[in-house]
C-alpha positions as protocol buffer text, in pm:
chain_id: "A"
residue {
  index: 1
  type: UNK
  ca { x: -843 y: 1569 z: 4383 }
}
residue {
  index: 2
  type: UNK
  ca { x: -576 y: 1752 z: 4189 }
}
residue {
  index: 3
  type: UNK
  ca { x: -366 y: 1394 z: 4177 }
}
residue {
  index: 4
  type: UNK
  ca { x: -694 y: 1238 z: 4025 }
}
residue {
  index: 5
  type: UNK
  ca { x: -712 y: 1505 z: 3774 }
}
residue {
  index: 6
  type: UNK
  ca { x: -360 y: 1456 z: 3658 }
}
residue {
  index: 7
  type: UNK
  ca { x: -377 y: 1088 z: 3651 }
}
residue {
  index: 8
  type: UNK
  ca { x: -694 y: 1100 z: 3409 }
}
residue {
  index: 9
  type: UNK
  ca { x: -472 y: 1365 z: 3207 }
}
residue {
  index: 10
  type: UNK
  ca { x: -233 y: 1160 z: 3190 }
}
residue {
  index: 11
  type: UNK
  ca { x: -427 y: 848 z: 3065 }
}
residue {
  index: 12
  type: UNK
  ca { x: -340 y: 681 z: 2709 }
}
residue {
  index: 13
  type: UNK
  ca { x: -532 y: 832 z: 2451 }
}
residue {
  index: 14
  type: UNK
  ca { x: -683 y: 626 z: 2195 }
}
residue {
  index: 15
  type: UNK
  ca { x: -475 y: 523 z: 1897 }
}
residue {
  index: 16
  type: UNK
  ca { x: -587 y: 717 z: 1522 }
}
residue {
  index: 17
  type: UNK
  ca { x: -799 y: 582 z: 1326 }
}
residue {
  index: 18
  type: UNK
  ca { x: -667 y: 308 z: 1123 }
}
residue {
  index: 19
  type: UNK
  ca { x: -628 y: 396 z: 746 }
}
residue {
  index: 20
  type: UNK
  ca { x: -891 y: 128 z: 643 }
}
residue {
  index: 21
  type: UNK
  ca { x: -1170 y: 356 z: 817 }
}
residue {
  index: 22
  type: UNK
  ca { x: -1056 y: 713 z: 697 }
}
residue {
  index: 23
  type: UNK
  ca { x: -1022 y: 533 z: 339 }
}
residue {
  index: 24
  type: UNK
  ca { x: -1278 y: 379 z: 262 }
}
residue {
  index: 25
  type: UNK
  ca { x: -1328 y: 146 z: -85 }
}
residue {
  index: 26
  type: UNK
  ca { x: -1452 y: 285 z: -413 }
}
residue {
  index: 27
  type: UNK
  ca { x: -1520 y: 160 z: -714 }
}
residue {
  index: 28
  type: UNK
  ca { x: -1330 y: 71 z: -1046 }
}
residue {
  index: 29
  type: UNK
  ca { x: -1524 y: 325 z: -1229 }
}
residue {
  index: 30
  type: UNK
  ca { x: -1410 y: 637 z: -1014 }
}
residue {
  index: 31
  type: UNK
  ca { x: -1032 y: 584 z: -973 }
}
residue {
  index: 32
  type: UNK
  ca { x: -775 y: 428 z: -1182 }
}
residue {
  index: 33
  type: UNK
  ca { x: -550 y: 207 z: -1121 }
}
residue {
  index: 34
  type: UNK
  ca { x: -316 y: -26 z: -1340 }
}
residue {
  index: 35
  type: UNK
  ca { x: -439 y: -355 z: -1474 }
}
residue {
  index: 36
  type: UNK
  ca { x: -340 y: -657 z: -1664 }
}
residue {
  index: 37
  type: UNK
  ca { x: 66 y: -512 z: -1612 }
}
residue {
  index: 38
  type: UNK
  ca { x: 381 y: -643 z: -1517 }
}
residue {
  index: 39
  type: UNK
  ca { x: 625 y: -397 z: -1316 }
}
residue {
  index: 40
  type: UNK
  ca { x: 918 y: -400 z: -1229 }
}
residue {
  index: 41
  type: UNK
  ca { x: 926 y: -341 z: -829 }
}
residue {
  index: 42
  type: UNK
  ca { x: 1177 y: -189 z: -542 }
}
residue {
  index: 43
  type: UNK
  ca { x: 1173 y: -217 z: -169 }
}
residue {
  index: 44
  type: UNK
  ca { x: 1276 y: -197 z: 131 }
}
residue {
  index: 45
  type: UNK
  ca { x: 1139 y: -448 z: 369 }
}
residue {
  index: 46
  type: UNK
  ca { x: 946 y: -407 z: 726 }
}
residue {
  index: 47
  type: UNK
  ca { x: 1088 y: -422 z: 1038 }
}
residue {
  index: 48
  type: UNK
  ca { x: 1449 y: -575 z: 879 }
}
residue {
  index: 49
  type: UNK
  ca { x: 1523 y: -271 z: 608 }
}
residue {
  index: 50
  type: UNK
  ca { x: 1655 y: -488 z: 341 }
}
residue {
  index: 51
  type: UNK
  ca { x: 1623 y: -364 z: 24 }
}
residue {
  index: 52
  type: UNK
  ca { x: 1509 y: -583 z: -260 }
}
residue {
  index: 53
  type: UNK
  ca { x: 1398 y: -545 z: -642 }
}
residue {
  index: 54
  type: UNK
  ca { x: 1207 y: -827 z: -827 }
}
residue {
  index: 55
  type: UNK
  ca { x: 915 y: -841 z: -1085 }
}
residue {
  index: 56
  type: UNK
  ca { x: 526 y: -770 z: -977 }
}
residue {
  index: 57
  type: UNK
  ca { x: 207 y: -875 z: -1180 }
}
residue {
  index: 58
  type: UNK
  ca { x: -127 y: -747 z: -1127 }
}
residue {
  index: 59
  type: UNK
  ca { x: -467 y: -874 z: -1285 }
}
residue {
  index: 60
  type: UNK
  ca { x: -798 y: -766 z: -1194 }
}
residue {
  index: 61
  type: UNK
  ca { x: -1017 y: -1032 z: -1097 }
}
residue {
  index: 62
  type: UNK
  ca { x: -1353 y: -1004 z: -908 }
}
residue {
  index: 63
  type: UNK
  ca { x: -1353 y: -659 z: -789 }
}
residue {
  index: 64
  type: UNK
  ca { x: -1016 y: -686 z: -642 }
}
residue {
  index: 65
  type: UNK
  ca { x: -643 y: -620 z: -791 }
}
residue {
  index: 66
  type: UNK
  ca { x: -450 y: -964 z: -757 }
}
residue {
  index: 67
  type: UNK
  ca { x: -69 y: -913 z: -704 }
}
residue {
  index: 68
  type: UNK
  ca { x: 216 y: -1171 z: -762 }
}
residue {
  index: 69
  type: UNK
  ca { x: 554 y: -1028 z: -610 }
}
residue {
  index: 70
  type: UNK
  ca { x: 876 y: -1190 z: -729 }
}
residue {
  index: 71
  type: UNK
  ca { x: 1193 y: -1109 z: -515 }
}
residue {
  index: 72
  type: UNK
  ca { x: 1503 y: -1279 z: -415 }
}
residue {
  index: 73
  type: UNK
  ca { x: 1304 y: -1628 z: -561 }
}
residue {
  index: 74
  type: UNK
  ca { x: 1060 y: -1552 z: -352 }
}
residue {
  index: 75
  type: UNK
  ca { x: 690 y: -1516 z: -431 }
}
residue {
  index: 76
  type: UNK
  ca { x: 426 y: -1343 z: -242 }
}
residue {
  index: 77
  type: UNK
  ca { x: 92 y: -1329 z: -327 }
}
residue {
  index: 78
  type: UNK
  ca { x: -127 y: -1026 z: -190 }
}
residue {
  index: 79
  type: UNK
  ca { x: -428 y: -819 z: -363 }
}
residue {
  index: 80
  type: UNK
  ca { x: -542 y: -452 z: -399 }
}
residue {
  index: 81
  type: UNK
  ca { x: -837 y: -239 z: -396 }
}
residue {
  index: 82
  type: UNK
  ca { x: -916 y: 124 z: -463 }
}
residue {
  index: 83
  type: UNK
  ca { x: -1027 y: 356 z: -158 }
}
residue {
  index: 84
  type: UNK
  ca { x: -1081 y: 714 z: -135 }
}
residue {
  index: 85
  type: UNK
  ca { x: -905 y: 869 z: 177 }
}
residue {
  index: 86
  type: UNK
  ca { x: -966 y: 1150 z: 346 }
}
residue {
  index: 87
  type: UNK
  ca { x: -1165 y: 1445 z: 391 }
}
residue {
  index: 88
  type: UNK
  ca { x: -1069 y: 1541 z: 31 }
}
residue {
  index: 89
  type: UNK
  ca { x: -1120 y: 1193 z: -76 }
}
residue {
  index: 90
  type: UNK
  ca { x: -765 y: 1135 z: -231 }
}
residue {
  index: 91
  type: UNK
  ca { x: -786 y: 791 z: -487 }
}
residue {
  index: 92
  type: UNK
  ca { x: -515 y: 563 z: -358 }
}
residue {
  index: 93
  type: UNK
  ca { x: -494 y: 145 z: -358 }
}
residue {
  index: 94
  type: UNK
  ca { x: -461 y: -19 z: -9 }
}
residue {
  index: 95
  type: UNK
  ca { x: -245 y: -309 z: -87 }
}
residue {
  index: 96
  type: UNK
  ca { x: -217 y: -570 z: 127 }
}
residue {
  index: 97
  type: UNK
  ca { x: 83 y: -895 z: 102 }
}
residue {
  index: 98
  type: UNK
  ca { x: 25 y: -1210 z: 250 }
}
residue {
  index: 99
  type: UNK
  ca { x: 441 y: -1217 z: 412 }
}
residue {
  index: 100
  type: UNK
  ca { x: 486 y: -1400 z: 728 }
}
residue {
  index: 101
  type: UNK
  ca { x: 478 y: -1378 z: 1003 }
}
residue {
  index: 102
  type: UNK
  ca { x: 252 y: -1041 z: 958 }
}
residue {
  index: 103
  type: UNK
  ca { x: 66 y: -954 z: 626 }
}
residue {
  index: 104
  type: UNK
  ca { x: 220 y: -603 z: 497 }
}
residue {
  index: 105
  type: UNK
  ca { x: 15 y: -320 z: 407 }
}
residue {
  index: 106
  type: UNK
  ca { x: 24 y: -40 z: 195 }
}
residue {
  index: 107
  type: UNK
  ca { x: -120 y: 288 z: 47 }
}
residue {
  index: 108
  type: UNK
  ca { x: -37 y: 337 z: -286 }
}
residue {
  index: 109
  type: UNK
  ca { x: -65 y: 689 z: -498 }
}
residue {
  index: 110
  type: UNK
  ca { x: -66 y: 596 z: -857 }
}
residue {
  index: 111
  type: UNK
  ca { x: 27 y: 828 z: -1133 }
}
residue {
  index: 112
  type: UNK
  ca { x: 77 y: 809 z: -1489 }
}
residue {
  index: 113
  type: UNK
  ca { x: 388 y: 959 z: -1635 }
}
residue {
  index: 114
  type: UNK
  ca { x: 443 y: 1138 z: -1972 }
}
residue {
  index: 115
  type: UNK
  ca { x: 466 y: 806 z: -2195 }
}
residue {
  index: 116
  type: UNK
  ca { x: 164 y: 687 z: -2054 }
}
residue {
  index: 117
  type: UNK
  ca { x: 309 y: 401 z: -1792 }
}
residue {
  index: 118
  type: UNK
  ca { x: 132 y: 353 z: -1490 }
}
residue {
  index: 119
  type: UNK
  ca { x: 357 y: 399 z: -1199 }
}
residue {
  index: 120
  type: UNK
  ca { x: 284 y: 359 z: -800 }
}
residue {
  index: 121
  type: UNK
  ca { x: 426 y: 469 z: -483 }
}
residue {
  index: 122
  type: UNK
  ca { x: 369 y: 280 z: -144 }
}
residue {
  index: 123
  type: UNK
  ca { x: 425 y: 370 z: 183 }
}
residue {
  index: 124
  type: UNK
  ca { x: 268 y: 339 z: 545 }
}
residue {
  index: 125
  type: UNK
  ca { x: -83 y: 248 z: 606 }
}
residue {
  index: 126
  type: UNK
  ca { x: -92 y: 388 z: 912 }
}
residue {
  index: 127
  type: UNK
  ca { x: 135 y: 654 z: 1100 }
}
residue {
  index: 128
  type: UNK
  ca { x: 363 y: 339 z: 1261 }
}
residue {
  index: 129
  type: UNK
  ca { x: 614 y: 454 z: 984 }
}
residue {
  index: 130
  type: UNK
  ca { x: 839 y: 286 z: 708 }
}
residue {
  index: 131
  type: UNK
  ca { x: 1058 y: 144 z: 979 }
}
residue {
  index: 132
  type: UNK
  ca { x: 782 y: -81 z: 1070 }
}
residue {
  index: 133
  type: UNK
  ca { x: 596 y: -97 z: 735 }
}
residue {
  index: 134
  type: UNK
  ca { x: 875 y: -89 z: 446 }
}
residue {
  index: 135
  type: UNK
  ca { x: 805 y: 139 z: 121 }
}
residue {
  index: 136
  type: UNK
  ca { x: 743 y: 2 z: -224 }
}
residue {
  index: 137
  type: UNK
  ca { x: 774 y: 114 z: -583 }
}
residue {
  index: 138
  type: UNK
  ca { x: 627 y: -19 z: -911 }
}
residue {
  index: 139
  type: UNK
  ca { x: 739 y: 121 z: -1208 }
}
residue {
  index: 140
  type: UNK
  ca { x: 685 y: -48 z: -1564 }
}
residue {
  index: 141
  type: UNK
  ca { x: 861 y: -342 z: -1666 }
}
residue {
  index: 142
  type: UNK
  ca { x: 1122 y: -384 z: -1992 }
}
residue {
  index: 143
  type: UNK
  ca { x: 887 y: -427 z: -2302 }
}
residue {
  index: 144
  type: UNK
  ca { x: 547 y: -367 z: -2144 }
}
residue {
  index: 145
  type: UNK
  ca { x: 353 y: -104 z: -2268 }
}
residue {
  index: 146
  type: UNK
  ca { x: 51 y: 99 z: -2245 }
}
């Protein structure tokens, strides 16, 4: 009995919640977020590491935050949308990239610093870690302003 005990001890425990159901999507009115701006962006990529730097555009189009990602000549598309995570309902964007093989994710804090530019920080949607998921930061581009 004590070996059956341990055994169901020992058992896998289910995985966290995923980010998408602890955050879940607000509205354009409650949080803000940067539209209509070019960035410039830095990286550092999933699962390889390498670190690249390019241009990003986002547009708001039909309740969502459309994002064009210039690297390396490489464009991916992907789109964002505001949630509200946690318990103390912290406004971030959930950004998600359509890369292959696997789309990469993000949560995003936005600030604004003291000349008024929108900036972002990305890391980890989920606690898998920037190893596997790659960080991101957006930062305004030469000549845009607010």
């Amino acid at each position: 009995m004590l070996a059956l005990f341990l055994l169901a001890q020992s058992a896998v425990q289910p995985p966290p919640p995923h980010a998408m159901e602890i955050c879940p999507r607000t509205y354009r009115e409650q949080t803000y977020a940067p539209v209509d701006e070019s960035y410039t962006v830095i990286g550092k990529a999933p699962r390889s590491g390498k670190l690249y730097s390019g241009t990003l555009s986002v547009r708001f189009s039909h309740g969502r935050y459309m994002l064009i990602r210039k690297t390396s000549g490489v464009t991916v598309t992907g789109e964002a949308w505001d949630v509200s995570c946690g318990p103390d309902k912290v406004p971030l964007l959930q950004v998600r990239y359509e890369t292959k093989p696997v789309a990469t994710r993000f949560l995003c804090k936005l600030s604004v610093n003291y000349d008024n530019f929108s900036l972002a920080n990305c890391g980890p949607a989920s606690n898998t870690g920037q190893r596997i998921t790659g960080l991101e930061a957006w930062f305004p581009a030469p000549g845009s302003g607010p």
